[in-house]
N, C-alpha and C positions, 0 to 999 in steps of 0.2 A: 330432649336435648337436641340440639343442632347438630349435624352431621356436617364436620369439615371435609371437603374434598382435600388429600395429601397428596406432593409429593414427594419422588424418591431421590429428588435434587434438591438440594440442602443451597440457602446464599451464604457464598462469601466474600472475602473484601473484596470489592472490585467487579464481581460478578453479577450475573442474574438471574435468579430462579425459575425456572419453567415451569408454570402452571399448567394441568390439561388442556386440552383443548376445548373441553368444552366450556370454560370458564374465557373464553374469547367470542369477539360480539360482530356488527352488524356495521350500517352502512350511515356517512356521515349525517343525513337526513334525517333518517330516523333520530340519533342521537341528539340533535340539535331541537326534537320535538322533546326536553325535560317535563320529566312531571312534576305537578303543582306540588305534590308530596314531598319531594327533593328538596323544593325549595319551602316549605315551613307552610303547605295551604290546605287544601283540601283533602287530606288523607284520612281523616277523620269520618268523615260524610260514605265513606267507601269503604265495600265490602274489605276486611282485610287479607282473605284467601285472593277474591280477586285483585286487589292492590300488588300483592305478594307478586303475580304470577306479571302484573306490568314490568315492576321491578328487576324479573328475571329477562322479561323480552326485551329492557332498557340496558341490561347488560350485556344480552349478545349483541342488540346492533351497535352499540359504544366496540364492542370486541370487533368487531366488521367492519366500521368507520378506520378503527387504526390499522388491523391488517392492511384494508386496501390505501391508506396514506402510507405505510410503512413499504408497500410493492410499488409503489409510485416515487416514491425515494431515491430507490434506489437505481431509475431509471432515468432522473432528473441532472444525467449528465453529459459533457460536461460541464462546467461552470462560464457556456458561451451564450451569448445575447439571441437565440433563438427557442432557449428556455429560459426567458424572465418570463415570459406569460403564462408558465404552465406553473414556476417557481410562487408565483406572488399565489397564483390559487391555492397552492399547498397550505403555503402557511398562513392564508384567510380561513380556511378549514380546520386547518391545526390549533390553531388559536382558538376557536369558537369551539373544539372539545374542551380543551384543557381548560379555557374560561368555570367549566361548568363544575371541576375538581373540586375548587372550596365550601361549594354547595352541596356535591355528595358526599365531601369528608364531614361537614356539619353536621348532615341526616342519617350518617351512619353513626358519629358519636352519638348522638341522640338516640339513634334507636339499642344500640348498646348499652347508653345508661341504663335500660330497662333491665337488663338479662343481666345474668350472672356468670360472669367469666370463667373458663379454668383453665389453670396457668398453661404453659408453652414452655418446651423443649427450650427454645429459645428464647424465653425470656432473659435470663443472665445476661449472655452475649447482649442483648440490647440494652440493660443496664449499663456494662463495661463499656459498651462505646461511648454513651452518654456523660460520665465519669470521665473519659481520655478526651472526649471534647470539651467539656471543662474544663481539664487542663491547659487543652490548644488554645482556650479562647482568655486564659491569665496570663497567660506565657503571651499570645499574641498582644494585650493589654499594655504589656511591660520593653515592647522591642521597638526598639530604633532605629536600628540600619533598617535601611529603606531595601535591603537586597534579601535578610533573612525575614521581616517583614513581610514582603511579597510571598516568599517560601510557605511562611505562618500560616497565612491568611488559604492560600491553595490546599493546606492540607486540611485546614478546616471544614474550607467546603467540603472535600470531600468525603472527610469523617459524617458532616453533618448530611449530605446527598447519603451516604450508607445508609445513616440510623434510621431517614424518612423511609427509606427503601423498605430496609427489614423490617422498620413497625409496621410498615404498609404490609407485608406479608405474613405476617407473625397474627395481624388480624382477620387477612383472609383465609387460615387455617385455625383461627383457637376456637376451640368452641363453646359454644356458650349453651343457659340454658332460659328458654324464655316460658313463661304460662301459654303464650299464646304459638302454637304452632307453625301460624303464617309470619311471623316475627324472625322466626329463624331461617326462612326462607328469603325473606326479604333481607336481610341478613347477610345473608351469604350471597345474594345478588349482590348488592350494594360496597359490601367488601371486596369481592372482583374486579366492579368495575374503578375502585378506586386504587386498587392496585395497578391495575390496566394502564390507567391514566399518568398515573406518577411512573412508570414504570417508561409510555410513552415518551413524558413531559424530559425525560432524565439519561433515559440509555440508550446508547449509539457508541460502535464500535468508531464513528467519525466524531465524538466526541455528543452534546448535546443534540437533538433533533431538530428541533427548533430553532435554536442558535446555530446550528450547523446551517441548516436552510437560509438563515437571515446573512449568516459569510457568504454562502455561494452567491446567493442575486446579489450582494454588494460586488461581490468579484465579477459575475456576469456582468454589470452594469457599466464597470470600470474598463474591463479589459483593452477592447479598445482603446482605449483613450490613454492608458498607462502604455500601451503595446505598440501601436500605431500612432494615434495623434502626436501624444508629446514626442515620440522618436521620429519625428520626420526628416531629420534631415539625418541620422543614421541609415534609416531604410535606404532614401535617396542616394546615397554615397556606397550604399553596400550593392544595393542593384544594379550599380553605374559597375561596378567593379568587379561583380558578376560575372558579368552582359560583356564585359573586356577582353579579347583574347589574349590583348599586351597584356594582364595587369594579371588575368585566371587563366591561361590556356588552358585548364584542368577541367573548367565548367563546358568548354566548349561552345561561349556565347549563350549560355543559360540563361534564360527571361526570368527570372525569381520576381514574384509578386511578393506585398509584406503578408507577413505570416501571425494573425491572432494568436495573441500570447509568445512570441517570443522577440527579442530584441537583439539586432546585430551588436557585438563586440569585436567587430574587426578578425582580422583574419591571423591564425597562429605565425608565430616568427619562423615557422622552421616549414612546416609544410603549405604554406600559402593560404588553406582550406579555411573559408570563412567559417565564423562561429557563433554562438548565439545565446544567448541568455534565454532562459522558458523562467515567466515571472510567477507562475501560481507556488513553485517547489522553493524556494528559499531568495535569500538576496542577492543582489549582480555579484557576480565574478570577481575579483580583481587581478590584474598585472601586475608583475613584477618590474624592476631597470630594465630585465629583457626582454620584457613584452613577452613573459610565460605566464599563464594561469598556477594561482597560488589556492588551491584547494582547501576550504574554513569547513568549521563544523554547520554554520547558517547558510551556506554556499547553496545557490538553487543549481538544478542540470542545467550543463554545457552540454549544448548540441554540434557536433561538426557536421556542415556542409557536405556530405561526400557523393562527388560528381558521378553521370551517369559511367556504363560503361559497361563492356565483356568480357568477360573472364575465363580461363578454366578450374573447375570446380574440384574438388576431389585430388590425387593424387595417383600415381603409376608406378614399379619397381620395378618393369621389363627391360625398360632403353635408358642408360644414362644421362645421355642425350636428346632423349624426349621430353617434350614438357611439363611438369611438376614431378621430376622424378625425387621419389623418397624411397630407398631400401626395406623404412618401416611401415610401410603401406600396408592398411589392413584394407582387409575382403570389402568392408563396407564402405569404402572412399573409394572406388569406382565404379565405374558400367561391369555391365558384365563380361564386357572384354577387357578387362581390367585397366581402362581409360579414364584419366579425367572427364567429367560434361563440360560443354560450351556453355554458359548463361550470362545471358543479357539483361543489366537492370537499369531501371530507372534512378536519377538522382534521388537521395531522401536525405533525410536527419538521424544522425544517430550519435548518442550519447559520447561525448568524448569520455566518460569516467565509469565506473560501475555504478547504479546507483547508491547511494548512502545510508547508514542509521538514519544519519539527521533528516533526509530530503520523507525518506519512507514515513517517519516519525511524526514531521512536521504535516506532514496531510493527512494518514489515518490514524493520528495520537497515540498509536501503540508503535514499540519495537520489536518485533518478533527474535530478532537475533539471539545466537545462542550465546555469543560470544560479540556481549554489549559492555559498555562503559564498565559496567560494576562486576561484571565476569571473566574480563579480559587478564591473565598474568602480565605482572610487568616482566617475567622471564622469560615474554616470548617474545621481545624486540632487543634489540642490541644498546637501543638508548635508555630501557627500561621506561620509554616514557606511558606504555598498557596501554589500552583500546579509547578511545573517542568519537564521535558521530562522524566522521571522517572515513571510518571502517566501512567496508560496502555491508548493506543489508543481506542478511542469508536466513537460511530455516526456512524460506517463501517456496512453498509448492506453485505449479505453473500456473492453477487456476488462480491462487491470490494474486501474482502478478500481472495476470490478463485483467483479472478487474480492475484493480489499483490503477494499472496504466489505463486502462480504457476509459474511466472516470479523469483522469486527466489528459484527455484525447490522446492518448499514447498508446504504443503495442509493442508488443515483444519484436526482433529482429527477425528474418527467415532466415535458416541456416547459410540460404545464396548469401546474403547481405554481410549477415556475420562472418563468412568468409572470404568475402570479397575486400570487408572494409580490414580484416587482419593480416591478409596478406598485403594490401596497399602497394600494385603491383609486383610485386617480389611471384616467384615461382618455385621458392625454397621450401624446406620443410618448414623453417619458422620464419619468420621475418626477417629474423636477424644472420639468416643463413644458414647453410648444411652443416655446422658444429656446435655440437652443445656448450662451449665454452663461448659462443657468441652472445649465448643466452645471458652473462652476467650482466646485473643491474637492468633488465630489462623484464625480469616478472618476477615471481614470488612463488618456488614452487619447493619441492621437499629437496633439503642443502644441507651442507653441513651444519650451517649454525641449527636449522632442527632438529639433525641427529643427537647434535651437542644437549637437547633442552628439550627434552624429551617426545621424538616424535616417533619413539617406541618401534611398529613393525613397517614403517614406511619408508618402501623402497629410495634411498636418500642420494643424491649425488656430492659428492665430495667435494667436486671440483668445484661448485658450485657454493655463494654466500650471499644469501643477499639481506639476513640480520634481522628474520620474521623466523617464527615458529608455526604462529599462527596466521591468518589476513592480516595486510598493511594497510594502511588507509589509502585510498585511492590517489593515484598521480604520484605515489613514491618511488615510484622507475622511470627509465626514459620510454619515449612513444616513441610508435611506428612511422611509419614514413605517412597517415594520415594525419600524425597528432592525436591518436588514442593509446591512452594508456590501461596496465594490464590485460589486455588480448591473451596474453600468456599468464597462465595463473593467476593465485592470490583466491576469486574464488569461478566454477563452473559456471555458466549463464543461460539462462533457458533460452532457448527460439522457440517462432510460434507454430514449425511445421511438425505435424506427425514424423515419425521416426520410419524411413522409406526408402529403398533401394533407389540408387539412381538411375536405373530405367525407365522410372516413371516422370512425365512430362511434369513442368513446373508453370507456374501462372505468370504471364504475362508483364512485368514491369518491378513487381518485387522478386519472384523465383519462389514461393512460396511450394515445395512439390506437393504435389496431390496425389496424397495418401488415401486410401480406402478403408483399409485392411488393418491398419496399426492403429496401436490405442494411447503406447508410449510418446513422451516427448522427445526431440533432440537437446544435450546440452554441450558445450560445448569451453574450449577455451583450458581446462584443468584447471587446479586449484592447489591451494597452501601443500596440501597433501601428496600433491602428483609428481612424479619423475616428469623426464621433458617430455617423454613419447607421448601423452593423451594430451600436451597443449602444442602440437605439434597445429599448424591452419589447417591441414585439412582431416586431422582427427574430430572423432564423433565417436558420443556416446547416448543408447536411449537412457532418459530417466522417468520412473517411474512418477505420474503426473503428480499423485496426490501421499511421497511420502516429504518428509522436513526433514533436508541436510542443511546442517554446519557449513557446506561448504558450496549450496549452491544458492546464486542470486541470480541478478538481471542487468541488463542494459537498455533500456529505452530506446524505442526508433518513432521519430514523427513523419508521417506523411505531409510531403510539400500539399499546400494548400494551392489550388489554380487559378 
C-alpha cells in the first residue's frame, strides 16, 4: 500500500493547504526537461524502480521552479516600466510550467487506474461541492439580469477553482494500493507535482498568479501613457502653478517634475495645495459645485501636495507662551528638556484621506477589515446608512502596510511628516485649537452619540457629536488647513519610524528618527475610540508591529520623483 504523506492543515473554502516541504521541488530547467513517461512514451522500456525515482526528482525540481518564480513575484514591483523585462520572463517561465499540467494530470489518472483507491476523509466534502456547483451552473442557465448574471458566473468559478483544488489534494493524500511497488511511488510523485502546479496555476493572495503578472505588465506598459502622455497639458498647467509664487507662495517656487502614476486634479478650494489622482488604486476623483472632492466607494487615492518646510515637533507644558504649549504634554512629545524639536522636511505627497476598504481591496482582492460592509451596524451612524468601501481599511498590522504600499511605490508617513502635515502650521494642541469643543465636526472620536449606542467603557466626551459609533467613511469631517481630512480620529495610522525619544537625530529630507533600540511602531492620530487627548498633533503612541486592531490603518505618502 502507498504511504500518503499527511497534513495537519485541513482546505477550506477560500484557502490553501500546506503540504510539507518536502513534497516542494526544483529549478525551472529542470522542470521543462519532462519525461517521455509523462507524456504517454517510453515508460515501458524502463526500469520501473528506476522510472519511479525520475518521477520523484521531476517533482522536486517542478517544487524549486515555482518556489523560485513565486520569490520573484513578489519582488517584481512596482507595476513601473523598468520591470517589463524581468515581468515578460516570469510569465514565459510560468507558462511553460503550467503548460505541462494536463500532461501530468493525464499520467497520473492513468497510473491511478491501475491501483486501487481508499476512500478520503474528504471525499463527501468534495462530492457537496460538486452537487452546489450544479446548482450554480442551472441557476446561472436561467438568469438574465446581466448584474446578478455577472454575480452567478463569479461564484461559479470559484466553487469550480475550490473542487479542482481539493480533488487535487484529496489525491495527493489518498492512498492507494498498487502490485507494483514503484507505482506507488511514482504516484505520489506525480500527485505532488500536480497539486504544485494547480495550486501554482490558481492561488495568490493578489488574486491569480499568472493573470495577476499579465495586469501588472499591461499596467507597467501603460502607465505612462495613461500618466504622463495623455495628461500633458494638466502636468503643464500644474507645474506652471507650482513654479508660481503669485499663484502657490506655499511651494516656494517648487520645480515639480511629472510624476509616474499619478495625475494633477487641480488644487483644493480652500487650502490652495495642489492634488493628484494615483491611477493604479481606483477611478479619478470627482468635484463637487464647490470644487470639493466627493469621496466613492471606486475612488482611487488623493494625494496632497504638501510644501517643504520646518517645524517644531512635539509639544511643551512649561511656558504658555512658548511654542507648542499643551498642558497635556506627555514625557514622550519632547526632548529631554521637555522641548519641542526643530525638523526640517522636504516637499512630498501624502494622502489627503485614510486609505479605504475599497482602494485596499481593489489591489490585494481581500479586505482585512473587521468592521466591513457586511459587519458594520447600521446603529453606529446617525443616518443608519452601515459601513461601505468608503470606510478606511483597519485590522492592517505595520508590516502588511509597508508591503502593500511599497508594491505600489508607496510608504508609510514618518511621524515628522505626519505631524507636520496635521498641525498644517497651527502650534495648537489640535488643529482646530486649544478647546475641545473646537474639535466638533472635525474627526470622529469617542462622543456622545457612542456613549449613546454602545461604546460600553470608553472614555466618551459629551460635549462632543459627531454621529459615528464606529469609523466614518473617509472625508465626513471638515479638513485642516492642508485639505486632509481625519488627522484626528475615526481610525489610528501607522508611520514608518521606530517608536524613539526625541533626542535621537532624524534623517535628512523625510525626518524619519533613527531608532536603534526599539522594535515597536509609532501610531498616531487616535481613533473612533479615543478621547481627544491621544489625537491631540503632537501625541504618540507605540504599537505593537504585528498585532490586528479595529482601529488602526494607514495613510499613504509618495516620494516626489526628480
Amino acid at each position: 500500500m502507498a504511504k500518503r504523506c499527511s497534513s495537519s492543515r485541513k482546505p477550506v473554502e477560500g484557502a490553501w493547504v500546506e503540504l510539507p516541504s518536502a513534497k516542494r521541488a526544483a529549478t525551472v530547467l529542470a522542470m521543462l526537461v519532462v519525461t517521455v513517461w509523462a507524456l504517454g512514451g517510453r515508460g515501458a522500456a524502463q526500469d520501473n524502480a528506476t522510472f519511479a525515482e525520475s518521477q520523484a526528482e521531476e517533482a522536486r525540481s517542478c517544487g524549486m521552479a515555482l518556489a523560485d518564480l513565486k520569490a520573484r513575484m513578489d519582488g517584481l514591483w512596482p507595476a513601473h516600466p523598468e520591470n517589463i523585462e524581468a515581468m515578460e520572463l516570469w510569465l514565459e517561465e510560468a507558462r511553460g510550467l503550467v503548460k505541462r499540467l494536463p500532461a501530468h494530470q493525464r499520467a497520473l489518472a492513468d497510473l491511478c487506474s491501475r491501483g486501487r483507491p481508499f476512500p478520503h476523509t474528504r471525499d463527501r466534502d468534495l462530492a457537496e461541492l460538486k452537487v452546489e456547483a450544479a446548482a450554480l451552473a442551472k441557476g446561472l442557465a436561467s438568469t438574465e439580469d446581466q448584474e446578478a448574471r455577472q454575480a452567478a458566473e463569479a461564484a461559479l468559478h470559484a466553487k469550480e477553482s475550490h473542487i479542482s483544488i481539493l480533488g487535487a489534494w484529496i489525491e495527493c493524500e489518498r492512498q492507494y494500493e498498487f502490485a507494483d511497488a514503484a507505482d506507488a511511488s511514482r504516484q505520489n510523485a506525480l500527485a505532488s507535482m500536480v497539486y504544485d502546479l494547480m495550486r501554482f496555476r490558481t492561488d495568490d493572495q493578489y488574486r491569480d498568479r499568472i493573470r495577476s503578472m499579465e495586469e501588472r505588465l499591461e499596467f507597467a506598459r501603460t502607465i505612462r501613457q495613461r500618466s504622463i502622455h495623455d495628461q500633458q497639458v494638466a502636468w503643464n498647467q500644474a507645474i506652471a502653478s507650482i513654479a508660481s509664487e503669485d499663484e502657490c507662495p506655499q511651494y516656494n517656487g517648487l520645480q515639480l517634475k511629472p510624476q509616474l502614476g499619478l495625475v494633477p486634479i487641480g488644487p483644493d478650494a480652500d487650502s490652495g495645495l495642489w492634488e493628484f489622482w494615483h491611477v493604479q488604486t481606483g477611478e479619478r476623483p470627482e468635484r463637487n459645485e464647490k470644487g470639493r472632492l466627493v469621496p466613492t466607494e471606486d475612488m482611487g487615492l488623493v494625494f496632497v501636495l504638501i510644501p517643504a518646510g520646518t517645524f517644531w515637533m512635539g509639544a511643551q507644558a512649561n511656558d504658555p507662551e512658548g511654542r507648542n504649549y499643551d498642558p497635556q504634554t506627555e514625557h514622550n512629545e519632547s526632548n529631554d528638556h521637555g522641548e519641542p524639536v526643530e525638523v526640517a522636511l522636504d516637499a512630498f505627497f501624502l494622502s489627503k484621506y485614510e486609505m479605504t476598504q475599497g482602494q485596499w481591496r481593489r489591489f490585494t482582492g481581500t479586505n482585512p477589515s473587521r468592521f466591513d460592509p457586511g459587519r458594520y451596524a447600521r446603529s453606529w451612524s446617525r443616518d443608519g446608512s452601515g459601513g461601505d468601501l468608503r470606510h478606511p481599511v483597519e485590522q492592517v498590522i505595520w508590516q502588511d502596510c509597508t508591503d502593500v504600499l511599497g508594491r505600489l511605490g508607496l510608504v508609510l508617513p514618518t511621524e515628522a511628516q505626519w505631524e507636520y502635515a496635521c498641525r498644517a502650521s497651527t502650534d495648537t494642541p489640535w488643529w482646530t485649537g486649544r478647546d475641545v469643543l473646537g474639535l466638533d465636526q472635525a474627526g470622529n472620536l469617542a462622543d456622545a452619540y457612542a456613549n449613546e449606542h454602545g461604546a460600553g467603557s470608553w472614555r466618551c466626551h459629551e460635549e462632543l457629536d459627531d454621529g459615528f459609533t464606529g469609523h466614518a467613511p473617509v472625508g465626513s469631517y471638515r479638513p485642516n488647513g492642508f485639505g486632509l481630512h481625519d488627522v484626528v480620529g475615526n481610525v489610528w495610522e501607522w508611520c514608518r519610524d521606530s517608536y524613539g525619544p526625541y533626542d535621537l537625530p532624524v534623517a535628512a529630507g523625510d525626518g524619519e528618527r533613527q531608532v536603534t533600540k526599539f522594535t515597536n511602531r509609532t501610531v498616531r492620530g487616535g481613533s473612533f475610540t479615543s478621547p481627544a487627548s491621544p489625537a491631540r498633533s503632537a501625541a504618540r503612541s507605540d504599537g505593537l508591529a504585528g498585532i490586528y486592531l479595529s482601529t488602526v490603518g494607514c495613510r499613504p505618502v509618495r516620494r516626489p520623483a526628480g
